[in-house]
Backbone as CSV, one residue per row, in Angstrom:
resi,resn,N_x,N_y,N_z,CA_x,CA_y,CA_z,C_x,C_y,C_z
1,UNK,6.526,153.412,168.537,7.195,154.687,168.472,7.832,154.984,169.824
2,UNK,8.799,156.021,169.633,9.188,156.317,171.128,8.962,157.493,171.823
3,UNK,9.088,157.388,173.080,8.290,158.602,173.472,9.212,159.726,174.471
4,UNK,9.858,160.721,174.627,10.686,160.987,175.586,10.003,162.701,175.974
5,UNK,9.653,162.369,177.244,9.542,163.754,177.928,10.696,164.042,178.860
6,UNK,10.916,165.522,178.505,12.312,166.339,178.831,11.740,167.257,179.682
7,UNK,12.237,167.570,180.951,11.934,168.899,181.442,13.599,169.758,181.973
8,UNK,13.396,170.511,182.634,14.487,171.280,182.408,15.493,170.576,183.714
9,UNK,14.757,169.829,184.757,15.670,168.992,185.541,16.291,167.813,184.985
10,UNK,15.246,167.281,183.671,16.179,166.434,182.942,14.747,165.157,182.245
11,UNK,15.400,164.001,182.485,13.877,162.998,181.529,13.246,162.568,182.727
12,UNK,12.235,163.013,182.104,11.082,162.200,182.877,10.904,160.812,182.669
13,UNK,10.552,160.511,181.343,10.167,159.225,180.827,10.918,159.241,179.640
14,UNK,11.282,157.886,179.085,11.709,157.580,177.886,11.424,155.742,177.611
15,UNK,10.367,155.582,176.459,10.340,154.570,176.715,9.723,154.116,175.050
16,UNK,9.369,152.984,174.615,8.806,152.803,173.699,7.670,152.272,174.170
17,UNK,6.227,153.363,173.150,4.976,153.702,173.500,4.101,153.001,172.307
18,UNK,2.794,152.860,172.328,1.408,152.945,171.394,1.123,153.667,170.678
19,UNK,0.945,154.796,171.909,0.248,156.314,171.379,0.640,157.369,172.709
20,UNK,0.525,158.468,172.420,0.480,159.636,173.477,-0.715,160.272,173.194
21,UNK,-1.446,160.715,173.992,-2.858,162.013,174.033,-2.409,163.409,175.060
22,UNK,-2.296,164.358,174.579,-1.605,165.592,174.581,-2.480,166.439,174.580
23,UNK,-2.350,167.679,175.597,-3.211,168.456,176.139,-2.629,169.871,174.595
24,UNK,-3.001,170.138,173.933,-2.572,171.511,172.934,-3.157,172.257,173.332
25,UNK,-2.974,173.707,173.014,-3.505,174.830,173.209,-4.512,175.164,172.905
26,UNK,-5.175,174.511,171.853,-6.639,174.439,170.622,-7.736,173.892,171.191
27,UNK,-6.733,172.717,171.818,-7.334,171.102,172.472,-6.995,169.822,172.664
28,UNK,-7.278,168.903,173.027,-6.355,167.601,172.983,-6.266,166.622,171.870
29,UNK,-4.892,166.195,171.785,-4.875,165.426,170.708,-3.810,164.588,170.578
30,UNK,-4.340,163.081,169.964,-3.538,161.712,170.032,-2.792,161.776,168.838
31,UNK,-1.494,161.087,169.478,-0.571,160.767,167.847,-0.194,159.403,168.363
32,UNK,-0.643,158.603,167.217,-0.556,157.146,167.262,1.206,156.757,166.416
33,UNK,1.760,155.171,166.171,2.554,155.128,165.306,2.758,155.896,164.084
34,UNK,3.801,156.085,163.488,3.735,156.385,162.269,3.446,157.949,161.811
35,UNK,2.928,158.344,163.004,2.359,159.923,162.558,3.041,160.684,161.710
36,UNK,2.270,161.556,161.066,2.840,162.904,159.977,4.019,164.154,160.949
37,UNK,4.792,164.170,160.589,5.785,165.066,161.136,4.991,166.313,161.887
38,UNK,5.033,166.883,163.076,4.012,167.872,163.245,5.498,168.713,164.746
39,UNK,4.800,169.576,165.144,5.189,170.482,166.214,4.343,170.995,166.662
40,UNK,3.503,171.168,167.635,2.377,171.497,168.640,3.037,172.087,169.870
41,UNK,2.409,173.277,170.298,2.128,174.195,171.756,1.304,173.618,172.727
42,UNK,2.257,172.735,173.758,0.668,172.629,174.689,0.691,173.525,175.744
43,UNK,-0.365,173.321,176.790,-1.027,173.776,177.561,-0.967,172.627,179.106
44,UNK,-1.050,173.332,179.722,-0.583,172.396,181.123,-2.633,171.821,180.956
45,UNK,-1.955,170.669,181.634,-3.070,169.545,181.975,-2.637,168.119,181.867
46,UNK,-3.692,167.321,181.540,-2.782,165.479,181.822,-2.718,164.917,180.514
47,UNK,-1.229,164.607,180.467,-0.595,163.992,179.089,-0.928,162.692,179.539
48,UNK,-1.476,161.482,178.878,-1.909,160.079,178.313,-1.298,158.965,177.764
49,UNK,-0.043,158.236,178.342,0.663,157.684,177.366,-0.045,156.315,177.547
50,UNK,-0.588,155.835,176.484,-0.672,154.562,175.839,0.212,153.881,175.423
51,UNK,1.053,152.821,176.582,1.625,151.650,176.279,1.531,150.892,175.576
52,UNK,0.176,150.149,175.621,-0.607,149.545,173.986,-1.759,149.857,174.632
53,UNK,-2.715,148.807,173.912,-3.922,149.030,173.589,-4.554,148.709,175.016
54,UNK,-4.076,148.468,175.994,-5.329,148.795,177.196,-4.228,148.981,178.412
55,UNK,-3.011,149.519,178.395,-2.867,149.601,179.346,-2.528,151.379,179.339
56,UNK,-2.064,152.289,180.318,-2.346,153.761,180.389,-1.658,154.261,181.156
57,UNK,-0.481,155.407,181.513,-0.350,155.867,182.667,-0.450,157.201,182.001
58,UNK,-0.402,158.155,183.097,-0.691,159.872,183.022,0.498,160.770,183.733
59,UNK,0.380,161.442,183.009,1.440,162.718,183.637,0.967,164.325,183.857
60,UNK,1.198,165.120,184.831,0.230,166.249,184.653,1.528,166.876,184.181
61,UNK,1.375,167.913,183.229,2.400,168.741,182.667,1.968,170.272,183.062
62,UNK,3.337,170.671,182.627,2.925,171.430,182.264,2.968,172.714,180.996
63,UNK,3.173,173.787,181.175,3.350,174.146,179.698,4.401,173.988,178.973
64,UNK,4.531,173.642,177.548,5.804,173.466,176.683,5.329,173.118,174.938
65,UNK,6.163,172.215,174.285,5.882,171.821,173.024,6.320,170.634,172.708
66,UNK,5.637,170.004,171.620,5.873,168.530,171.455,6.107,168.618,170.175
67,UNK,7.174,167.959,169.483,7.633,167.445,168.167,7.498,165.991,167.905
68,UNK,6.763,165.706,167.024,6.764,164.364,166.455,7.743,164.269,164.888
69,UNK,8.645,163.300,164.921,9.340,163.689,163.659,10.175,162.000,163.814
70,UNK,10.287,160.971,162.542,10.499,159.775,162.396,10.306,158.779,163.272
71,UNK,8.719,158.826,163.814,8.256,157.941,164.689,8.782,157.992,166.078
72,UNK,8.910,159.317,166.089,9.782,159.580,167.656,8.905,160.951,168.240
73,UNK,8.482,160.801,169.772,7.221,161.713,170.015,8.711,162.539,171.202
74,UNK,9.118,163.612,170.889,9.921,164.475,172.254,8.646,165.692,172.841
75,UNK,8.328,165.704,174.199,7.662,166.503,174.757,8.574,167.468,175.421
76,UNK,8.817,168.725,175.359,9.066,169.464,176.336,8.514,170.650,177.164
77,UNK,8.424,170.278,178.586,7.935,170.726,179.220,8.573,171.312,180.242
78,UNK,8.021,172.687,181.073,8.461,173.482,181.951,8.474,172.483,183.498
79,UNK,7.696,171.423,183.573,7.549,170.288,184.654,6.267,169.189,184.138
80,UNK,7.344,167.885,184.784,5.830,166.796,184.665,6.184,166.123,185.896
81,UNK,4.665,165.552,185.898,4.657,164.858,187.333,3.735,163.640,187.036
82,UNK,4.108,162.173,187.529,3.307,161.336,187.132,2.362,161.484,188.124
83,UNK,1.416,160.835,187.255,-0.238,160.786,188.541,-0.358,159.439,188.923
């Protein structure tokens, strides 16, 4: 799937991903390939992108919303910063 975080200076990342793990407002939560169409509120803390299966980098965000919709993950956020 692909993954593109947007902030208002412009992309952070855009790349084809595994999975993402996402800080929500509720709590955190992974969307792997294939996922069900969704739109989520997050909450500033560290977004998780899973390249594949063992490799990892992190981003601290901060607040915004994420749309998953035809195997395509867009995050937008007020700022990210890799860790």
């Amino acid at each position: 799937m692909t993954l593109d975080i947007l902030t208002p200076e412009g992309k952070v990342f855009s790349d084809t991903v595994y999975g993402v793990q996402m800080p929500g407002v509720t709590g955190s939560f992974e969307v792997l390939d294939k996922h069900a169409p969704l739109i989520a509120a997050l909450s500033k803390g560290v977004l998780k992108i899973l390249k594949d299966k063992q490799t990892e980098s992190s981003y601290e965000i901060q607040e915004g919303f994420a749309e998953v919709l035809n195997n395509k993950v867009t995050v937008l956020v007020e700022g990210a910063k890799e860790l």
